[in-house]
C-alpha positions as CSV (number, residue, x, y, z in Angstrom):
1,X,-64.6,-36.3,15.2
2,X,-65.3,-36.4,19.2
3,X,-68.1,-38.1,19.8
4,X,-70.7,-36.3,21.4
5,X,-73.7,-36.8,24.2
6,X,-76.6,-37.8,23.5
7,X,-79.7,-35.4,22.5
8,X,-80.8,-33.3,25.4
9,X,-77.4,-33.7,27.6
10,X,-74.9,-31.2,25.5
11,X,-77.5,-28.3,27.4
12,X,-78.3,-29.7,30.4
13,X,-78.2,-27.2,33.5
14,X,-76.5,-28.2,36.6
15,X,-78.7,-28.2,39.7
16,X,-78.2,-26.0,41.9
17,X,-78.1,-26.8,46.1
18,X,-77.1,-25.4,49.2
19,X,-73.8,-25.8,50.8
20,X,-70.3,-24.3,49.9
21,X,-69.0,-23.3,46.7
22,X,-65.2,-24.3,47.7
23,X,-64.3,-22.3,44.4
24,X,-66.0,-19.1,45.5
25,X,-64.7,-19.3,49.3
26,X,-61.7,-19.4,47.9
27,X,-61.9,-16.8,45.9
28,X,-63.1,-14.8,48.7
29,X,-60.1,-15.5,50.9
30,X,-62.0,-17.3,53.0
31,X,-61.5,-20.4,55.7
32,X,-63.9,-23.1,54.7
33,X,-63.7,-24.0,58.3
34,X,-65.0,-20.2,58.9
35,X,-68.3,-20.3,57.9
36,X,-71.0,-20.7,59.4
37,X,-73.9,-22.6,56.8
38,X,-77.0,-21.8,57.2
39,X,-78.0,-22.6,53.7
40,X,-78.0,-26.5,54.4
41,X,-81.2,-28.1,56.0
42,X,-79.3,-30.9,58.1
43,X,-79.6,-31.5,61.7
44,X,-77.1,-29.2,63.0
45,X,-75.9,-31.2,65.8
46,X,-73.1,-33.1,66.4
47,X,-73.3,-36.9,65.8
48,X,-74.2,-38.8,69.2
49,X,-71.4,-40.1,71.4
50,X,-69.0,-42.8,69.8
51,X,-70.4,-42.7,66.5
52,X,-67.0,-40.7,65.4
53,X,-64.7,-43.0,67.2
54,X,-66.7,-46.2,65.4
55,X,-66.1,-45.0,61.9
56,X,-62.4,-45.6,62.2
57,X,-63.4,-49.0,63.2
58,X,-65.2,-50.2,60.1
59,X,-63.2,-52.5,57.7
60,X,-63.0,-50.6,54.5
61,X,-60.8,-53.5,52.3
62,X,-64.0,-55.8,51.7
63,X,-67.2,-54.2,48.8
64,X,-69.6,-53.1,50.8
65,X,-73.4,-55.2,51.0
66,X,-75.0,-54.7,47.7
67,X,-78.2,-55.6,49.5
68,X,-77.6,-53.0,52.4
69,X,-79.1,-56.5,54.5
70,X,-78.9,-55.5,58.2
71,X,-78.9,-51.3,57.5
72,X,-82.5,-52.2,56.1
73,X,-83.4,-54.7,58.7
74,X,-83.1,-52.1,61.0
75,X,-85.4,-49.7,58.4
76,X,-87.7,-52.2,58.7
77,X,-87.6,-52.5,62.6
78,X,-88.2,-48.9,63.0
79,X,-90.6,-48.7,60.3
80,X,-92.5,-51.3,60.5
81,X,-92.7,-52.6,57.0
82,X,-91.1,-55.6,56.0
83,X,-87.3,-55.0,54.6
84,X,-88.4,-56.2,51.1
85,X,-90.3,-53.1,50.8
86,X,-87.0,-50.6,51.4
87,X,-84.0,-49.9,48.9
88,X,-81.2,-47.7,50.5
89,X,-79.4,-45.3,48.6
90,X,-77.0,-43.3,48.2
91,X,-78.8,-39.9,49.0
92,X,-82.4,-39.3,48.0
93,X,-81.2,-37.8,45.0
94,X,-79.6,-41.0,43.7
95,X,-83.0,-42.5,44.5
96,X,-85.0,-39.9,42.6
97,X,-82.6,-40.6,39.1
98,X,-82.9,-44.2,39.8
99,X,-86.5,-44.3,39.7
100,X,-86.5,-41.9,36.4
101,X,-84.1,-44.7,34.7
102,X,-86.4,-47.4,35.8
103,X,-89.7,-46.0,35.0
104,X,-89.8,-42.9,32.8
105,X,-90.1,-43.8,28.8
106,X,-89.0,-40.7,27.0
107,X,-91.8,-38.3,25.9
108,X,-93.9,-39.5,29.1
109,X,-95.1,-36.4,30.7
110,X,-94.3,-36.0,34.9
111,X,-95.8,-33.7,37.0
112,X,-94.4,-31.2,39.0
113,X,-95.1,-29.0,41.6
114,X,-92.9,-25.6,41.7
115,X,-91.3,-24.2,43.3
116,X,-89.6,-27.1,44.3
117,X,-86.2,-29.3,44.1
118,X,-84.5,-28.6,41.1
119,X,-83.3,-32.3,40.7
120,X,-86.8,-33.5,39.7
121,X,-86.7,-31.7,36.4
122,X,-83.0,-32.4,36.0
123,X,-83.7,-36.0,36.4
124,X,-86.9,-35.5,34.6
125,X,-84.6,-33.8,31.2
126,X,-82.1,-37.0,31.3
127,X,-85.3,-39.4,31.2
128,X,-86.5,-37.6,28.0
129,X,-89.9,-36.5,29.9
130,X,-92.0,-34.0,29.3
131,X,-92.3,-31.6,32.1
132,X,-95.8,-30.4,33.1
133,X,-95.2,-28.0,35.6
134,X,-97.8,-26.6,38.1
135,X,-96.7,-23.4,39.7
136,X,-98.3,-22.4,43.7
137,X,-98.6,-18.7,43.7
138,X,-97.0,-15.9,46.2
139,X,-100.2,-14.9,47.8
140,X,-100.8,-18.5,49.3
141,X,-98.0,-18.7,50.5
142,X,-96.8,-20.9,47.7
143,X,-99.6,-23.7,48.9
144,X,-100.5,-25.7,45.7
145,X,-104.2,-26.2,44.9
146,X,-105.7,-29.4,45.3
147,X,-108.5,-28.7,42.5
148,X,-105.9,-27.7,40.1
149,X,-103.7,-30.9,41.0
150,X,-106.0,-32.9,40.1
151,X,-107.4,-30.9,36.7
152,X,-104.0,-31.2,35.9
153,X,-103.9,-35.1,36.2
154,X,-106.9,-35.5,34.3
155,X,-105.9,-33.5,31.6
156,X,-102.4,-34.9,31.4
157,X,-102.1,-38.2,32.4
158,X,-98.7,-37.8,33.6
159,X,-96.6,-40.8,34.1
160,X,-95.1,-39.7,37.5
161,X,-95.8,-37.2,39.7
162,X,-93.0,-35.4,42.4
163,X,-94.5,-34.2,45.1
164,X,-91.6,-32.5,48.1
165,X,-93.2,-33.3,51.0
166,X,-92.3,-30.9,53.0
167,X,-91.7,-29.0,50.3
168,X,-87.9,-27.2,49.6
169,X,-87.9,-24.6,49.9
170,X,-90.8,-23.7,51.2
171,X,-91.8,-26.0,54.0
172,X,-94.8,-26.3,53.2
173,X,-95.9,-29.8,54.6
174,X,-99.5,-31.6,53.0
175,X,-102.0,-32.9,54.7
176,X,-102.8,-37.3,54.2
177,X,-105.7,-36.3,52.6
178,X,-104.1,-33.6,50.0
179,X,-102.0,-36.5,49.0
180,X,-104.6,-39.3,49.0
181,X,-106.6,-37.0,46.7
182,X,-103.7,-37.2,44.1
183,X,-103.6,-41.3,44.8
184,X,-106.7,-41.5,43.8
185,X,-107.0,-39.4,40.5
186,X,-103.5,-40.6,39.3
187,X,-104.6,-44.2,38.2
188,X,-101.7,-45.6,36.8
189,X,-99.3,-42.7,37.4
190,X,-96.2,-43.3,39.4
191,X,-96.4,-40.8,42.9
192,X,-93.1,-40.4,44.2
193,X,-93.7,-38.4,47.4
194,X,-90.2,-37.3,48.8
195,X,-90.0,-37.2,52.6
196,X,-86.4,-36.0,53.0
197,X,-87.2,-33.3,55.9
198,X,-90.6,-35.3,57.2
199,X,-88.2,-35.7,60.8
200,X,-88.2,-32.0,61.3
201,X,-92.3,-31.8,61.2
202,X,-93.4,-31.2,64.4
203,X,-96.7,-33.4,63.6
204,X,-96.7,-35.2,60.9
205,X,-98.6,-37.8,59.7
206,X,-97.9,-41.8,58.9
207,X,-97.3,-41.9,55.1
208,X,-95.6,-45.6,55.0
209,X,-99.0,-47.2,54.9
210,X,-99.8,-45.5,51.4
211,X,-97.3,-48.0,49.5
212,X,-100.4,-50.6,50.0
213,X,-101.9,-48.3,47.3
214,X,-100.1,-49.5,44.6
215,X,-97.8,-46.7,42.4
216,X,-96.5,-44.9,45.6
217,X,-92.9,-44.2,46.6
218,X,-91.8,-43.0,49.6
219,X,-88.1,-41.3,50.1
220,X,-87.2,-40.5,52.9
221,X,-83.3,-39.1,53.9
222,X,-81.1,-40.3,56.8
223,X,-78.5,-37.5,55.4
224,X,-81.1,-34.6,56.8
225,X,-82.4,-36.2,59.2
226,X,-78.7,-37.1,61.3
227,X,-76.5,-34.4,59.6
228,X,-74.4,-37.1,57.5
229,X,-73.9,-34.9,53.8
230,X,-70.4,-36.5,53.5
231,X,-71.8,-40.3,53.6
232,X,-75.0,-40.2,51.3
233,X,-77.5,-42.2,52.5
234,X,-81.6,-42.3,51.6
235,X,-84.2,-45.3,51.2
236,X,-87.5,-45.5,49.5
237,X,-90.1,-47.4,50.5
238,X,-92.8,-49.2,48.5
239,X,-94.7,-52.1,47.5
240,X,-92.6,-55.2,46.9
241,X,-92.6,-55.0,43.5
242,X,-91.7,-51.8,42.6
243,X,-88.6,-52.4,45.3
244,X,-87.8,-55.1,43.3
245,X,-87.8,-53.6,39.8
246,X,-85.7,-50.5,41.3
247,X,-83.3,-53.1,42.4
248,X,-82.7,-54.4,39.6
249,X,-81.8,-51.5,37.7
250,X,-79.5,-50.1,41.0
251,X,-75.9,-50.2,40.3
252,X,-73.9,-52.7,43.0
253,X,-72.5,-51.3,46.1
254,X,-74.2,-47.8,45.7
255,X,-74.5,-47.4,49.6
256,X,-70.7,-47.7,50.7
257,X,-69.6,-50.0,54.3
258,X,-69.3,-46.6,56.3
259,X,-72.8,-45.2,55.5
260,X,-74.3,-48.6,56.1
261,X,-72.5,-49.1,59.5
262,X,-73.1,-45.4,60.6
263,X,-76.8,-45.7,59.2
264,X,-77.0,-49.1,61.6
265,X,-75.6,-47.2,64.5
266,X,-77.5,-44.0,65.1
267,X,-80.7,-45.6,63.9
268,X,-80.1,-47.5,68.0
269,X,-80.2,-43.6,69.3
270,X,-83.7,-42.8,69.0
271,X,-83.3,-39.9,71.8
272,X,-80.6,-38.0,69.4
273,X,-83.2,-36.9,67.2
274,X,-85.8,-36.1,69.2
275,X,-83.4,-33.8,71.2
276,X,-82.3,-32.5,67.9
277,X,-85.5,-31.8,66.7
278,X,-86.5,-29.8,70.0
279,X,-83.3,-27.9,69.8
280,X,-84.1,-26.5,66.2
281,X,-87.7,-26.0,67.3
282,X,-86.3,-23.6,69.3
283,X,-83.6,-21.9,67.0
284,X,-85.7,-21.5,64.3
285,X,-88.5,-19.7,66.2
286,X,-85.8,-17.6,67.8
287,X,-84.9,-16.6,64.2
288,X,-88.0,-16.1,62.8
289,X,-88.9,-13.5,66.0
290,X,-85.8,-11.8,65.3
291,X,-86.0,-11.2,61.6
292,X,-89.5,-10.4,62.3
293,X,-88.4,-7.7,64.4
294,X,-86.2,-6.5,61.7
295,X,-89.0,-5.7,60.0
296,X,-88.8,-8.9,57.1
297,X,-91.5,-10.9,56.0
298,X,-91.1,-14.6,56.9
299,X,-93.2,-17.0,55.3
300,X,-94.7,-19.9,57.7
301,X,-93.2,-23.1,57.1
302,X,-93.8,-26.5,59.0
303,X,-89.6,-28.1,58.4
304,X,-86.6,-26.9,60.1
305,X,-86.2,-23.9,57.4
306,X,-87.9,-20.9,56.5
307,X,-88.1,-18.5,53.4
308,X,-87.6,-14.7,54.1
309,X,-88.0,-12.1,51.6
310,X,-85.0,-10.0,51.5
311,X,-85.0,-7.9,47.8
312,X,-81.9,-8.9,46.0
313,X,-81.5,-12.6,47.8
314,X,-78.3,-12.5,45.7
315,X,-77.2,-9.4,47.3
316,X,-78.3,-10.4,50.7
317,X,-76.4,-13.7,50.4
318,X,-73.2,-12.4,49.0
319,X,-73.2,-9.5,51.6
320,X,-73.5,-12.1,54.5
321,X,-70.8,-14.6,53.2
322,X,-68.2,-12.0,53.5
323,X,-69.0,-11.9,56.9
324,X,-69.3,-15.7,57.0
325,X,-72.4,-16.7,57.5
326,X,-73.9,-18.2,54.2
327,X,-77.9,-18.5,53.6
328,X,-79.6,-20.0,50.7
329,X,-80.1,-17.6,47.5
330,X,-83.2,-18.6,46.3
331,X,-83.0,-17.5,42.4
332,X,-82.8,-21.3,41.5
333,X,-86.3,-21.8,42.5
334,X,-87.2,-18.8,40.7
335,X,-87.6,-16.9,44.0
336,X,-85.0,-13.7,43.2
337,X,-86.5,-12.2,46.3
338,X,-86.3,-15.0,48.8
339,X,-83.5,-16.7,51.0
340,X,-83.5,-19.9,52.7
341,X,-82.6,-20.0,56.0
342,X,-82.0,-23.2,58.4
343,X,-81.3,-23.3,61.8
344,X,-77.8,-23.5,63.4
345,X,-77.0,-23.8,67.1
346,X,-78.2,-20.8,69.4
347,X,-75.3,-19.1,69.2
348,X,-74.4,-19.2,66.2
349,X,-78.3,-18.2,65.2
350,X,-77.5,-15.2,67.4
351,X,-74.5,-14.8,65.1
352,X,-76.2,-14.3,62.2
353,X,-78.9,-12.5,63.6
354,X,-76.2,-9.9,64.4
355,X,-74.8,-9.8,61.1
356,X,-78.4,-9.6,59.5
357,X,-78.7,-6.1,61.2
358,X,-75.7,-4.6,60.3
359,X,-76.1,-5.4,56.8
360,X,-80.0,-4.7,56.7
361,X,-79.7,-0.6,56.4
362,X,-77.6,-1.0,53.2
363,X,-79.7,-3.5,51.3
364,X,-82.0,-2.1,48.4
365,X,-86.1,-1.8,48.5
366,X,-85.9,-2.4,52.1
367,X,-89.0,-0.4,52.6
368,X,-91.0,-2.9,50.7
369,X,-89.8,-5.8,53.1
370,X,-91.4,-4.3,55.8
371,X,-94.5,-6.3,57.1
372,X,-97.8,-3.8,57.1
């Protein structure tokens, strides 16, 4: 007889993301190298000068530094919290299982707030938690509740707590004293508060300091922040101890010599990102006035993407990717209504913008899309 998973795995759903579906594209007819991908919330812009031309430099025939040693000694420089309190990973997402495997018991409840990442509850199902789920509603702007946080934590005792801050895909962004609410009703709860588009927050506040508190991690993702997908690479910050017990449980090498040596290098080229940032600044409020115009509702967001209520967002998506522009359909997040959109260069905003209107007039219920 073939052996089988364990209990839980044999059904466990897939998480969906943004990105391209090489399958589909191709299915389509399509040029990978045609489309223009709006559903990804990465900086946009190319990597700065001679970061390229230093990848083909890096020696590739020796295991990379388990301890990621100098890649976090630069963390730390930047920072400003010793290196013993940051773990790089692979991806925040490698983080975010890593801490499940270390610290979730199975039947432990975690909290989390919807509509949000679908890897927490993934991660959260192959942990053997129980999921308490706390849903923000449509008419605030899907702004969670501080009073019915904290009810929840006293009434639950979870064991962890994911809060996206901003939140995906909303953009929602918290305020210090939102989250040092939660700190201080979760006793010994684990808060793992996930930073991965904090760089595109126009004014945001210093979270590092909150590891001090005890049960706090900190993610944060140099993937979104430098536009680096294809290398992987995330750190979490927290007290020395819990660093220490995530360490141990880490698998060796999980940050590969390329990621560590590009991490070093654009981490020097503090100017790329603020350029960056005001760049998609001003794309995203060019596309938010121009769908606006087009007579959609656009939620307010404080990251470097947006929601827009389109109807059918499957529809909308599908009828945009043949014309090669590809947005986020929402339905993962339980949002059938919504896309995600992130901005691209101007010109290719403008490009989508353009394809947007001529496929506006044929998408269903488009009079209740229409702001009042």
């Amino acid at each position: 007889m073939l052996l089988r998973p364990k209990r839980g795995m044999v059904n466990l759903k897939k998480g969906q993301h943004g990105g391209i579906d090489y399958a589909e594209i191709e299915a389509l007819g399509i040029d990978p190298n045609d489309i223009l991908d709006f559903s990804v919330c990465t900086n946009p812009f190319p990597l700065p000068p001679g970061i390229k031309e230093t990848i083909g430099t890096i020696a590739i025939e020796q295991y990379p530094d388990s301890e990621a040693t100098e890649l976090r000694q630069r963390l730390s420089e930047r920072l400003g919290v010793p290196p013993e309190n940051i773990l790089a990973g692979s991806g925040t997402t490698e983080l975010i299982r890593l801490i499940a495997l270390t610290y979730f018991r199975k039947g432990d409840r975690v909290l989390i707030l919807e509509p949000t990442y679908g890897e927490y509850e993934i991660t959260c199902r192959i942990a053997g938690a129980r999921i308490i789920r706390h849903r923000a509603q449509e008419a605030d702007s899907f702004t969670p509740k501080i009073a019915d946080i904290t009810d929840l934590i006293q009434k639950h005792r979870p064991g962890g707590i994911f809060i996206c801050n901003p939140n995906n895909p909303t953009g929602k962004y918290l305020s210090r004293h939102w989250i040092e609410t939660v700190i201080d009703a979760i006793n010994d709860s684990l808060l793992i508060l996930d930073e991965a588009y904090v760089a595109f927050v126009a004014e945001s506040w210093h979270s590092v300091d909150l590891m001090t508190r005890g049960n706090v991690i900190i993610l944060r993702s140099m993937t979104k922040d430098y536009g680096l997908p294809g290398l992987r690479l995330g750190y979490a910050v927290a007290c020395r101890e819990i660093i220490d017990s995530l360490r141990q449980v880490c698998p060796p090498w999980n940050v590969n010599t390329v990621a560590q040596e590009v991490g070093k290098a654009v981490l020097q080229n503090e100017e790329y990102l603020e350029q960056s940032q005001l760049k998609i600044i001003e794309a995203k409020q060019f596309l938010i006035s121009e769908l606006s115009q087009l007579g959609f509702h656009v939620l307010p967001s404080d990251a470097n993407y947006f929601l827009v209520k389109v109807g059918s967002a499957r529809k909308f998506r599908d009828s945009l990717l043949k014309q090669g522009m590809l947005v986020r359909d929402c339905s993962s997040f339980g949002l059938p209504e919504y896309v995600r959109i992130a901005p691209r260069t101007m010109p290719e905003c403008e490009k989508l913008i353009a394809a947007i209107t001529s496929i506006a007039p044929a998408m269903e219920n488009r009079a209740n899309l229409i702001i009042e």
